[in-house]
C-alpha positions as CSV (number, residue, x, y, z in Angstrom):
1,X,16.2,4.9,8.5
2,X,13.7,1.9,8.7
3,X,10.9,2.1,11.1
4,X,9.5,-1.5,11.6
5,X,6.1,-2.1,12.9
6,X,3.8,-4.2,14.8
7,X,2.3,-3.2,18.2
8,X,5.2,-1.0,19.0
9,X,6.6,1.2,16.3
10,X,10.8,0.7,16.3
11,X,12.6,3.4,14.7
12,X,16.2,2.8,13.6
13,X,18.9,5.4,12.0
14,X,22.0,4.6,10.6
15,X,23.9,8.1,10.5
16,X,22.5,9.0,14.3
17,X,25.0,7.7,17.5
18,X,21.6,7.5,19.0
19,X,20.3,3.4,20.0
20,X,16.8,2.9,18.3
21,X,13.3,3.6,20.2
22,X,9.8,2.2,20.0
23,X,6.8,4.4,20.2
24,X,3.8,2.0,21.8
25,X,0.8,1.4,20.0
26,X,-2.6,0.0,20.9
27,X,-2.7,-1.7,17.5
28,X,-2.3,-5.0,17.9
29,X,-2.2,-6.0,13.9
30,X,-1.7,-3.4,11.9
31,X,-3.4,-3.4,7.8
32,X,-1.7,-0.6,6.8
33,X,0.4,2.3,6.8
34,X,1.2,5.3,4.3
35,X,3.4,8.1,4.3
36,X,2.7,12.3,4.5
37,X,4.3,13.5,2.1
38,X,6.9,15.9,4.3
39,X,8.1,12.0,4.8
40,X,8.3,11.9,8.8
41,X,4.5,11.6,10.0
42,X,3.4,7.7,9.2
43,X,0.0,6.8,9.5
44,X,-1.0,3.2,10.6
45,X,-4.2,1.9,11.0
46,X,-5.7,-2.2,11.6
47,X,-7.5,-3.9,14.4
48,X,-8.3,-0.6,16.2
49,X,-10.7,2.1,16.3
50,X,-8.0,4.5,16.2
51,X,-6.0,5.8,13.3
52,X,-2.6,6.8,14.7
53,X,-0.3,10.1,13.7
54,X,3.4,9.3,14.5
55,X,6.3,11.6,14.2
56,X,9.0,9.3,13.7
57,X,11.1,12.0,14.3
58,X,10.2,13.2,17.6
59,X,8.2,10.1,19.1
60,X,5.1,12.1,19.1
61,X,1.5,10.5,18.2
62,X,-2.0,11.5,18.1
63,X,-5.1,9.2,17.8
64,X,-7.9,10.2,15.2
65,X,-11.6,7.8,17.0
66,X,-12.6,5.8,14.2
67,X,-16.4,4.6,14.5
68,X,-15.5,0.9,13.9
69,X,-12.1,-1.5,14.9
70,X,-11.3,-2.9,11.9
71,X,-9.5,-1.3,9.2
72,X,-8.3,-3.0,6.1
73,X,-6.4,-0.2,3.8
74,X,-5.4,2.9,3.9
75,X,-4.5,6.2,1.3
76,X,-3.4,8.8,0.9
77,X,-3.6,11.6,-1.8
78,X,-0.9,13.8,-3.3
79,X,-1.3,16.8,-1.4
80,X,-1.3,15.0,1.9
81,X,-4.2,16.7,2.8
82,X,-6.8,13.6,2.7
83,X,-6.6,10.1,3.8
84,X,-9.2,6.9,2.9
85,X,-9.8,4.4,4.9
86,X,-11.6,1.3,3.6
87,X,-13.6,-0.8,6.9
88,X,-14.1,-4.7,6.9
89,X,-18.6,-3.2,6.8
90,X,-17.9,-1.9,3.4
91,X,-17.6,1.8,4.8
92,X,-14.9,4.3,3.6
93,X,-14.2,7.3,5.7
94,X,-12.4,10.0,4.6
95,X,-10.2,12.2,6.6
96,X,-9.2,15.8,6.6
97,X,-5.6,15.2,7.3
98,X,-5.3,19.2,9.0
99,X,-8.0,18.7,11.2
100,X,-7.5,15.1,11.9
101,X,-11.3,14.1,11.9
102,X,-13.8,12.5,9.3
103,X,-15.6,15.0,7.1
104,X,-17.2,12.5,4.8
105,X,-18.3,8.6,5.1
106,X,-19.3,6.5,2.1
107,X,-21.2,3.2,2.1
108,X,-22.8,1.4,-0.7
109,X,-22.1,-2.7,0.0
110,X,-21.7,-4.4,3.4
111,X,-18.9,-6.3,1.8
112,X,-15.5,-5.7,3.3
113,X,-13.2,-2.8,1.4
114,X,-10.4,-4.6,0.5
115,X,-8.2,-1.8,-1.2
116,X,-8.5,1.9,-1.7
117,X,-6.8,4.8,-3.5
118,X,-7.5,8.7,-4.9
119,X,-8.5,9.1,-8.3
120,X,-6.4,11.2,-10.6
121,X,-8.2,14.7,-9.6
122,X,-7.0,14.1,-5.8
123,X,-10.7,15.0,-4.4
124,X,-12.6,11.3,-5.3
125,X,-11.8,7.7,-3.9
126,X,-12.3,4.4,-5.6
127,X,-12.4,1.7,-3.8
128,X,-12.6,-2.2,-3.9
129,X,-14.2,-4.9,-2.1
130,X,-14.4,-8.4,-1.5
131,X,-17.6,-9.1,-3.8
132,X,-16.2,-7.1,-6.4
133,X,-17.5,-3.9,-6.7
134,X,-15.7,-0.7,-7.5
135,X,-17.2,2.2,-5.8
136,X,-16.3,5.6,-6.0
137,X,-17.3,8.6,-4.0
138,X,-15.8,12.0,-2.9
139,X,-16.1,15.0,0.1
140,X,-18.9,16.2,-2.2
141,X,-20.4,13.3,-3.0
142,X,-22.0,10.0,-2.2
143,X,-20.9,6.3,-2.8
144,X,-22.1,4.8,-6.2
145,X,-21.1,2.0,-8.5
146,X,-18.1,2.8,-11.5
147,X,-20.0,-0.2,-13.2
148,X,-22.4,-2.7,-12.7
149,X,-20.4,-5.3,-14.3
150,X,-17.2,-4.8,-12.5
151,X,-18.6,-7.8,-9.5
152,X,-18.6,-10.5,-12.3
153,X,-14.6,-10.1,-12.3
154,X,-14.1,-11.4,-8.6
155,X,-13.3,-10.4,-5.6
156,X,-10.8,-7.1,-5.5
157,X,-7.7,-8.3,-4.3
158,X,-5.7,-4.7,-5.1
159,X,-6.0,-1.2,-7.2
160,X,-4.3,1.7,-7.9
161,X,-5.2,4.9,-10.0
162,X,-2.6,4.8,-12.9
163,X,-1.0,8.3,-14.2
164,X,-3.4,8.7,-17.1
165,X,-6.1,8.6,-14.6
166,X,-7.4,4.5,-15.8
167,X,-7.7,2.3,-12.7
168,X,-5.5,-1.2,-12.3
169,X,-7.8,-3.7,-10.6
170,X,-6.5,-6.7,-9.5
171,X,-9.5,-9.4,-9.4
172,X,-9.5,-13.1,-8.7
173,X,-6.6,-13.8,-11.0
174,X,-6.3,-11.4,-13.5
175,X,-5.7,-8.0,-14.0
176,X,-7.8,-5.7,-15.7
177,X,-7.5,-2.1,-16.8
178,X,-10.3,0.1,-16.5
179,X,-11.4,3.6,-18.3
180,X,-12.7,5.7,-15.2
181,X,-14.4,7.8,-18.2
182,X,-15.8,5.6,-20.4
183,X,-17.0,2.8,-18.1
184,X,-15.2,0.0,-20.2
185,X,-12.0,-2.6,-19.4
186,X,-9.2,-1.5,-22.1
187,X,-7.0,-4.6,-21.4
188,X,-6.8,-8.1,-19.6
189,X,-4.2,-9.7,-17.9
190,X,-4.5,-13.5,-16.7
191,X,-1.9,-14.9,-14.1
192,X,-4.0,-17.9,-13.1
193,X,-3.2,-16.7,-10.1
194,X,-3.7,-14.4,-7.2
195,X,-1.2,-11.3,-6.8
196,X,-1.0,-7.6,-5.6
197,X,-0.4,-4.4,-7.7
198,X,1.8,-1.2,-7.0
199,X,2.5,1.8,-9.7
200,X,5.5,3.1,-10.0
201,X,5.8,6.9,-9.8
202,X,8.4,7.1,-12.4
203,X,7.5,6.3,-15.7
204,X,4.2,5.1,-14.3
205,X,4.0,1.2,-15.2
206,X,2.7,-0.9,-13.4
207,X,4.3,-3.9,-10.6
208,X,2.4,-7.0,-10.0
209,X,3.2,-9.2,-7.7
210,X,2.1,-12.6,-7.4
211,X,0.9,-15.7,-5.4
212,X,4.0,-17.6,-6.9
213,X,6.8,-15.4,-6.0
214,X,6.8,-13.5,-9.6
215,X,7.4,-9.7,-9.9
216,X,6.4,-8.7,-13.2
217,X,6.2,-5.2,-14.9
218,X,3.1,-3.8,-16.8
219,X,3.8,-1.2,-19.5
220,X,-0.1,-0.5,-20.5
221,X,1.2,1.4,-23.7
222,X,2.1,-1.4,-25.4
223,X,0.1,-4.2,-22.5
224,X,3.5,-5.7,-22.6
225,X,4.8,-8.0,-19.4
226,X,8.2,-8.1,-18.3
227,X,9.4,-10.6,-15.3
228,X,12.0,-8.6,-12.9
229,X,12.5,-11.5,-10.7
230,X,11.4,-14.8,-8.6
231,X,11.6,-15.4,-4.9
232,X,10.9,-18.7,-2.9
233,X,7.8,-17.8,-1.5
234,X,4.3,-15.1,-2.1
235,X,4.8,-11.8,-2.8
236,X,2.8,-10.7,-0.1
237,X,4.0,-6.6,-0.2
238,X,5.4,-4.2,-3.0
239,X,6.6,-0.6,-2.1
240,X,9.1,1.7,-4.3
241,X,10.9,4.6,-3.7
242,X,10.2,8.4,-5.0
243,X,12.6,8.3,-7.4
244,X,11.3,4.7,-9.0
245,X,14.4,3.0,-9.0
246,X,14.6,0.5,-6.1
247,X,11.6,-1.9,-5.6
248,X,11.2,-3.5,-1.9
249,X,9.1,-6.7,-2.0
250,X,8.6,-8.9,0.9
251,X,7.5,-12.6,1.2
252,X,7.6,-15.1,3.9
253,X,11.0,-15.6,5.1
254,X,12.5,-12.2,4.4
255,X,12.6,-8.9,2.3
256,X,14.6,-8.0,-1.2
257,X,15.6,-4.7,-2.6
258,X,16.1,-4.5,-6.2
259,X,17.5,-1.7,-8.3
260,X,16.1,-1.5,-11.7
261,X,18.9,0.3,-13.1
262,X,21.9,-2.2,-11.4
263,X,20.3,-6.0,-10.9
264,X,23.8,-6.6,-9.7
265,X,23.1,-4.4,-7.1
266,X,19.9,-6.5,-5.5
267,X,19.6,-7.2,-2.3
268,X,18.0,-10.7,-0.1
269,X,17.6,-10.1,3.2
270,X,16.3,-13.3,5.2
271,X,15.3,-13.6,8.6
272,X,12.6,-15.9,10.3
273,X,9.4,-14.7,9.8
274,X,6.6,-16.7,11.2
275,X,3.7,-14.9,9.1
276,X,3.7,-13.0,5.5
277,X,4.4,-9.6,6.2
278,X,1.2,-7.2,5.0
279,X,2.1,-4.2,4.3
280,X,5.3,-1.9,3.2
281,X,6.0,1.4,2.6
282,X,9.1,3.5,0.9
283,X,9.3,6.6,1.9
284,X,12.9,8.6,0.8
285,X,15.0,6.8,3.4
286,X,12.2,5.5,5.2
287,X,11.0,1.6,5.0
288,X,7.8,1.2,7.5
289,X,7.2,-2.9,7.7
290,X,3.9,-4.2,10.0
291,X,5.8,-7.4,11.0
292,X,8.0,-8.3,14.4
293,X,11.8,-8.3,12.8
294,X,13.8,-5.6,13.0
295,X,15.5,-4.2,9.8
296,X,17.9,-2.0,10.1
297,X,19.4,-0.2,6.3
298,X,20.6,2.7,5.0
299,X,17.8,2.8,1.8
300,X,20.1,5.5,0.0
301,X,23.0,2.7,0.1
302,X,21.2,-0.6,-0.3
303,X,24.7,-2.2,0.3
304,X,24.8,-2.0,4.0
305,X,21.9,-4.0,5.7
306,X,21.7,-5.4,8.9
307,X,19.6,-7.5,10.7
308,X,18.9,-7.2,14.5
C-alpha cells in the first residue's frame, strides 16, 4: 500500500478489490509525517495547529490542538509512545502518544526548529535549528544547549541519533558527528554542498542525500563514503524500509526505489511534479508522500509500480 499526501490523505492497496479513498485534512502543506510503530496510524503535521491521528486502515482521525500553526518536523521514539514536534518559534512540544496531549514544552532560541529526533535512551529530544544550535531536553527536564560551539557550524539542515547513541548533524554543507557524552565532533564530512541525512536501521550507517542529486553512504567505523547513486535533480527526501534493504528517495520530477542487495532491481518512477516533494516515509508496505501525485506500488515487490 502507498498512502500519498497533501490536503487529502489518498490511500491505495494493491491486493484489496477495493477503489482507493482519501481521508480530508485541514492541512494545507504538510512538513511531516511518521509512522506508529503497529504501522497503520500515520501522523502528519505542517501549516496547522493540529497534529492529526489517521488510521489508514479504517479512515478514522483524531486531531491533537497544537498552541501554534506551523510545524516544521516531526518524531517519533521507539516505543511509539512519544512524539516531538519542532515549531518555526523555536518551541518543541512533546506528546504523550496514549493520551494524545502535550505533557512537556521546551524552548531555548526563538530560531525556527528545523529537525528533531529521540536520543538513544528514548526519553530525551535533540533538536536542531536554523541558527545552529542543538538543544536537548526531556519530559523531566528543561531545554539547554549540547554545546555552545555547535552554532558556529551553520544552520541545521538535518539530524538523526545514530545506533551508538552519537548524533549526525547536517550543517551548512558538511556533516559532522557528534559525541552526545563527551561534548566533542568525532568526525567531518564536507560536501560543499547542502543535503539531508537518514540512518539506516540495519547495520546503522548513515544515508546522505544531497543538493546535487548524490546518495552517498556513511559507515562512521571506518568514516568511509560510498556513492549508491545520481539522479537528475535534489534529493529533497530519504526514507528506508524496516528491514534496511530498499532506499526510497525523491527529487523533483519523480521517486526511485533502490535495493541495496540487487541494483538491477532499482526502480525510477517519473511523473510531473511541480514542487520538490518534503517529506517520505517507509513503513513495511506503507510509503506516505506530502505531494499531489498519486503512487500506487506494491513495496514488498518493487517490480510492479503504477502511476495514476
Amino acid at each position: 500500500m502507498l498512502v500519498s499526501i497533501d490536503k487529502t490523505v489518498h490511500v491505495w492497496e494493491i491486493d484489496q478489490s477495493e477503489p482507493s479513498y482519501k481521508i480530508e485534512s485541514p492541512i494545507k502543506i504538510i512538513s511531516s509525517a511518521v509512522f506508529h510503530k503497529d504501522c497503520r496510524k500515520l501522523y502528519v503535521c505542517g501549516n496547522s495547529d493540529i497534529l492529526f491521528e489517521i488510521d489508514v486502515y479504517t479512515r478514522a482521525k483524531k486531531g491533537c490542538k497544537l498552541p501554534e500553526s506551523d510545524i516544521r518536523c516531526i518524531s517519533i521514539n521507539n516505543e511509539s509512545n512519544f512524539i516531538a514536534l519542532g515549531t518555526s518559534t523555536g518551541n518543541i512540544h512533546i506528546i504523550d502518544v496514549k493520551e494524545f496531549n502535550i505533557v512537556k514544552t521546551l524552548s531555548k532560541y526563538k530560531f525556527a526548529i528545523t529537525s528533531i529526533d529521540f536520543l538513544k535512551d528514548q526519553k530525551s529530544v535533540i533538536a536542531g535549528d536554523s541558527s545552529g544550535h542543538l538543544i536537548t531536553g526531556s519530559v523531566d527536564e528543561d531545554a539547554r544547549d549540547y554545546a555552545e560551539f555547535t552554532s558556529l557550524r551553520g544552520p541545521v539542515l538535518s539530524l538523526c541519533t545514530l545506533e551508538n547513541g552519537d548524533v549526525a548533524a547536517f550543517q551548512s554543507k558538511s556533516l559532522y558527528i557528534y559525541d552526545m557524552y563527551h561534548q566533542e565532533i568525532l568526525d567531518v564530512q564536507d560536501f560543499g554542498q547542502s543535503a539531508i541525512i537518514k540512518i539506516n536501521p540495519i547495520g546503522g550507517n548513515l544515508l546522505v542525500g544531497t543538493n546535487n542529486g548524490k546518495l552517498f553512504e556513511y559507515n562512521q567505523s571506518d568514516k568511509s563514503l560510498i556513492k549508491i547513486t545520481k539522479v537528475s535533480h535534489a534529493i529533497s527526501a530519504i526514507a528506508v524500509n524496516p528491514d534496511g534493504v530498499i532506499i526510497a528517495i525523491a527529487y523533483l520530477g519523480g521517486l526511485s526505489l533502490l535495493n541495496l542487495q540487487d541494483p538491477s532491481a532499482n526502480i525510477d518512477v517519473p511523473c510531473n511534479h511541480k514542487e520538490f516533494i518534503t517529506c517520505l516515509v517507509y513503513q513495511h508496505n506503507f510509503i506516505a508522500i506530502p505531494d499531489d501525485a498519486i503512487f500506487e506500488t506494491d513495496t514488498t515487490n518493487p517490480s510492479q509500480i503504477w502511476i495514476s
